[in-house]
N, C-alpha and C positions, 0 to 999 in steps of 0.2 A: 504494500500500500504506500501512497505516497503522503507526504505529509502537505494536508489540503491549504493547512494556513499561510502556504507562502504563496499562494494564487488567490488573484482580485477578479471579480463577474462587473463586467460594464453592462449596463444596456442599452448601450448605445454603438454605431458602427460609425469606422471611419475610411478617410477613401482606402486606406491601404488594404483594409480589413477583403475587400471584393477578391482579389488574387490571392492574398489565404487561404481564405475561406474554401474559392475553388480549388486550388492545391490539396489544402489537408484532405476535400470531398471525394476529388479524385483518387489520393493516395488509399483511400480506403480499401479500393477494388471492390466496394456492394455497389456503385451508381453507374449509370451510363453516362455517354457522353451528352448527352442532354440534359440528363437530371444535375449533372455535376455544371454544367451552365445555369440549369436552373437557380439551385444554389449562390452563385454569384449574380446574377440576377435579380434576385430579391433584397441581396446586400445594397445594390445599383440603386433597386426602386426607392430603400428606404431612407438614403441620400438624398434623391431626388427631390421626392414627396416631404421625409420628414415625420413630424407627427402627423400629415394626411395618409401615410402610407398605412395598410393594416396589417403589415408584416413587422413584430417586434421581435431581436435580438438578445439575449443572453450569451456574453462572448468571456470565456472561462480564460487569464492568462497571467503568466509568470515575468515579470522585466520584460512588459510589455510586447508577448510571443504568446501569439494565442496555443492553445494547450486544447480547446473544444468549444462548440457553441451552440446553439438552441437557436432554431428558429419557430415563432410561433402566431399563431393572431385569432383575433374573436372570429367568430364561425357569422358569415354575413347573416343576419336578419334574426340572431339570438343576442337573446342579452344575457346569458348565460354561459355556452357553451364557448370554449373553443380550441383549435388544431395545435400540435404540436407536428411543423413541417418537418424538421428537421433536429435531432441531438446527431454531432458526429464528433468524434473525439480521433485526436492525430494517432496515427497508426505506432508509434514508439511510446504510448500512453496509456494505450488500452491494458484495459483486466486490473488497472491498479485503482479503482472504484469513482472514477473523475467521472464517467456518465453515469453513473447513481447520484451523485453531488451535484452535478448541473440538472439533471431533472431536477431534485427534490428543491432546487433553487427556483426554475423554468414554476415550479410549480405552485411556490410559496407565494412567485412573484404574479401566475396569474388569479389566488386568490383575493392577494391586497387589491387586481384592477374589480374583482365581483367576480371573477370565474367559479361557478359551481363546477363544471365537471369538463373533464380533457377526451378528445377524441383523436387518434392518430391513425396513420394504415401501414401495413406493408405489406410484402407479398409472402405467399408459399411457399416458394422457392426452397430447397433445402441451406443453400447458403444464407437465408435468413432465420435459421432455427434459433441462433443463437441472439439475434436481435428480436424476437417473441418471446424467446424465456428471459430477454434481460426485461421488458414489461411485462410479462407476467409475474416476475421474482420483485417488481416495483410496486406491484398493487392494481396493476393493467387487465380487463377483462376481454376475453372476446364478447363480441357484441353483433358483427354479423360477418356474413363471406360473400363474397359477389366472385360466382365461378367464371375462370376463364378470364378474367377483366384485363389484366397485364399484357395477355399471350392464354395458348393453349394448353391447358396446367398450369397455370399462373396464374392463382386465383389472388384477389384484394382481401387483404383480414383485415377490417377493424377494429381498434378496441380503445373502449373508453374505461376513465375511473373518475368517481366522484372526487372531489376534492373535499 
């Protein structure tokens, strides 16, 4: 385990943060090359936009070298719910407990805005077994499946948890 107190959570992104952001997403080897644009992407929008944007960031980092981040935003047309787009943590970080610490942060931070409950998705795939049981070992439910959504055998799992 690492020792968590020597890293600070911003929620706020800056211009540098976009080509991080896609680096560390891509380094992961679970996204494609579009989902890993996506990702930087939404870092771009929330520049842009600002607080009009609906994409808010949790950017987990040590002297200033981001370590992981959270991306998240209210679910359009609830005042309750909403998505957790993205947790992804740099690949020389993993397994030492930094994406359980950035969620339960992602999460504390979407009850101070009223968030009652989180919804996220991912896929089937057997290369995502280990990112289902890291939400399910967080308190994560399944909640529905939409067969085939991805690809053929590449069903969408949703799953939410109350806060």
């Amino acid at each position: 385990m690492i020792n968590l107190d020597k890293y600070q959570i911003r929620d706020y992104v800056k211009e540098s943060d976009a080509e991080v952001i896609e680096k560390i997403t891509r380094e992961t080897n679970y996204f494609t090359k579009e989902e890993t644009l996506i990702a930087r992407e939404l870092v771009e929008e929330r520049l842009q936009k600002g607080i009009k944007s609906s994409y808010l960031f949790n950017i987990l980092e040590k002297e200033s070298e981001i370590a992981a981040y959270s991306c998240f935003g209210e679910v359009p047309c609830s005042y309750i719910s909403y998505d957790l787009y993205w947790i992804v943590v740099r690949n020389d970080l993993r397994g030492n407990g930094i994406g359980a610490y950035l969620l339960k942060k992602s999460e504390e931070y979407i009850k101070k805005l009223g968030g009652y409950q989180i919804y996220l998705e991912t896929s089937s795939k057997d290369l995502y077994a280990p990112t289902r049981n890291f939400y399910i070992k967080n308190g994560y439910k399944e909640s529905a499946v939409f067969k085939d959504f991805y690809n053929f055998n590449d069903n969408k799992i949703i799953f939410n948890k109350i806060l």
